[in-house]
DRENSE-386671 format. One record per residue (C-alpha): residue number from 1; x, y, z; residue in one letter. Coordinates in steps of 0.02 Angstrom, whole numbers. Each point is the difference from the previous one (the first is absolute). Layout:
DRENSE-386671
   nr      c1      c2      c3  rest
  NUM       X       Y       Z     a
...
***
This chain:
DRENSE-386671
   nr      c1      c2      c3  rest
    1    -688     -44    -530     x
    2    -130    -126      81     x
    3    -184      21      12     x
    4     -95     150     110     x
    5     -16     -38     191     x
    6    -193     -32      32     x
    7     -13     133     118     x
    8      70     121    -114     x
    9     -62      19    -158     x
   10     -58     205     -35     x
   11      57      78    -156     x
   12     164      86      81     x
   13      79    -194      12     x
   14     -18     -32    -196     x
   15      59     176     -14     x
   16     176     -58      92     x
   17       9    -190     -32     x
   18      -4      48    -205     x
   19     148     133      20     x
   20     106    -138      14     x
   21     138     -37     153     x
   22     114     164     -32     x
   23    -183     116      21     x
   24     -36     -95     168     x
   25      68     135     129     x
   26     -50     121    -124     x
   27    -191     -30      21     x
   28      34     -35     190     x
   29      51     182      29     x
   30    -134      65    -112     x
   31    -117     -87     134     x
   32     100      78     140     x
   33     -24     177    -104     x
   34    -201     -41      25     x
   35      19     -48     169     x
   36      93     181      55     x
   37    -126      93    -118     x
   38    -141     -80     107     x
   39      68       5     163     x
   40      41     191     -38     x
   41    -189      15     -46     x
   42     -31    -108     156     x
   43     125     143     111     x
   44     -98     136     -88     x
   45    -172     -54      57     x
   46      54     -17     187     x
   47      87     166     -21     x
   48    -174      97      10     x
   49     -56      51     170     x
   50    -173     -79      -7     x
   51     -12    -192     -61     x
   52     -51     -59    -161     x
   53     -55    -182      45     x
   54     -63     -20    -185     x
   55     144      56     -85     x
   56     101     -86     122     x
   57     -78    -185     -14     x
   58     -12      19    -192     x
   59     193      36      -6     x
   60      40    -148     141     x
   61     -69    -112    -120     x
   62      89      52    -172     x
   63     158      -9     129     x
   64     -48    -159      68     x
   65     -24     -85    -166     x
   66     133      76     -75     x
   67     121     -57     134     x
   68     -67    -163       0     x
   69      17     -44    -182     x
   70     170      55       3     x
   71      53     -83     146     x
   72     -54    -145     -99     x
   73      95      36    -152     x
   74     158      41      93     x
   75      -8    -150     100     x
   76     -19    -108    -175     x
   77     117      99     -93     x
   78     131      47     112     x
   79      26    -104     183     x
   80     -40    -175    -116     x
   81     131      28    -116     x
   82     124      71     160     x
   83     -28    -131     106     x
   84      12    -138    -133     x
   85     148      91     -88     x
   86     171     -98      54     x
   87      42     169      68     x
   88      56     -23     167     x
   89     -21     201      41     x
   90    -150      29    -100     x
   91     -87    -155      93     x
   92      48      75     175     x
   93     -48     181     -58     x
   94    -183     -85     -58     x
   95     -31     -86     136     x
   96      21     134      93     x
   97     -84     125    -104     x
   98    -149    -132      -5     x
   99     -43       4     188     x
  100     -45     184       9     x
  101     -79     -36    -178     x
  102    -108    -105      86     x
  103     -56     125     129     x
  104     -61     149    -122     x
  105    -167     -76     -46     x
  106     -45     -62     144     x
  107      58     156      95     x
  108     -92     149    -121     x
  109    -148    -131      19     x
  110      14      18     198     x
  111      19     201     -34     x
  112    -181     -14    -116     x
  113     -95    -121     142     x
  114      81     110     122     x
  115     -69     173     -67     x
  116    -183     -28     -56     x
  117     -71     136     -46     x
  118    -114      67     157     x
  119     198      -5      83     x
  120      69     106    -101     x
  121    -140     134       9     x
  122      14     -23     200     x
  123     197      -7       5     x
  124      54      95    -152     x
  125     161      78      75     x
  126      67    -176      68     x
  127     -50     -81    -181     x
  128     101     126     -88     x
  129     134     -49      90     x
  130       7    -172       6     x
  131     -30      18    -201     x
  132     136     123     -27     x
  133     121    -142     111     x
  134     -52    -143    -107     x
  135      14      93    -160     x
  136     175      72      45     x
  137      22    -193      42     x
  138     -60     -39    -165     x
  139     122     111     -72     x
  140     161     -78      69     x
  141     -37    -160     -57     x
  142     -30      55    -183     x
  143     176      90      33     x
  144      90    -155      87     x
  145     -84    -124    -152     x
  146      45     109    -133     x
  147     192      40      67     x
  148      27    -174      83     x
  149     -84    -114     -75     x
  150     -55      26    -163     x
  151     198       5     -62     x
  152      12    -168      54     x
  153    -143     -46    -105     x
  154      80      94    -155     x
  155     158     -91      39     x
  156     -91    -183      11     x
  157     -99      24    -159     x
  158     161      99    -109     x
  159     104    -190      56     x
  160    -166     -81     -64     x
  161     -10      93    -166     x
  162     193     -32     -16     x
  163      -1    -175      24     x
  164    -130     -37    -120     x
***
């Protein structure tokens, strides 16, 4: 399947790149899985009336990471093997796909720079919301990637396995 991306190289990625192509979207919805579970623990925090800036920062940064590495992983392992597919629809869906994809990192990082944690103590009730939006945000695209575009991905990679 190609060697790790340098920037990506935790445990998780062997985990996926050794179950072979037909375990791909497999792994990549196990990751989504982790990424609800957290930003459910995330939604719980912000749910109590008085902040928890401790238990809040801790779980930013398991959400950050863990949305990081698997932005990573889905970029390699998914818009890669769209865009260079021969698929005329699967490219376009990608490409697509790939310009919000950009935007998550960058914009959860904004949301953690944002919010320190002396903010969120002073502003609780406008933190809580702007989580619970960018968690609900989170949400669709998990939903939209896992009815839109991962299908095209199974389809690319069951022509693959066919062909060989």
């Amino acid at each position: 399947m190609g060697t790790l991306p340098t920037n990506c190289c935790s445990q998780p990625v062997l985990l996926i790149l050794s179950m072979g192509d037909e375990r791909v979207i497999e792994g990549l919805c196990a990751e989504h899985r982790a990424l609800e579970a957290q930003a459910a623990q995330l939604l719980s925090i912000v749910s109590a009336p008085v902040p928890d800036a401790a238990a809040v920062a801790a779980m930013r940064w398991r959400m950050a990471q863990a949305l990081f590495d698997h932005c990573n992983r889905e970029d390699w392992l998914i818009y890669d093997r769209l865009l260079f597919s021969g698929d005329a629809v699967a490219t376009r869906i990608a490409w697509l796909y790939r310009q919000e994809h950009g935007l998550l990192g960058p914009s959860f990082a904004n949301y953690v720079a944002t919010w320190p944690v002396d903010r969120i103590t002073k502003e609780w009730e406008r933190f809580r919301a702007e989580t619970r939006i960018l968690m609900a945000g989170l949400a669709e695209r998990i939903k939209r990637e896992e009815e839109v575009l991962y299908p095209h991905a199974e389809r690319v990679i069951a022509r693959r396995q066919a062909a060989a």
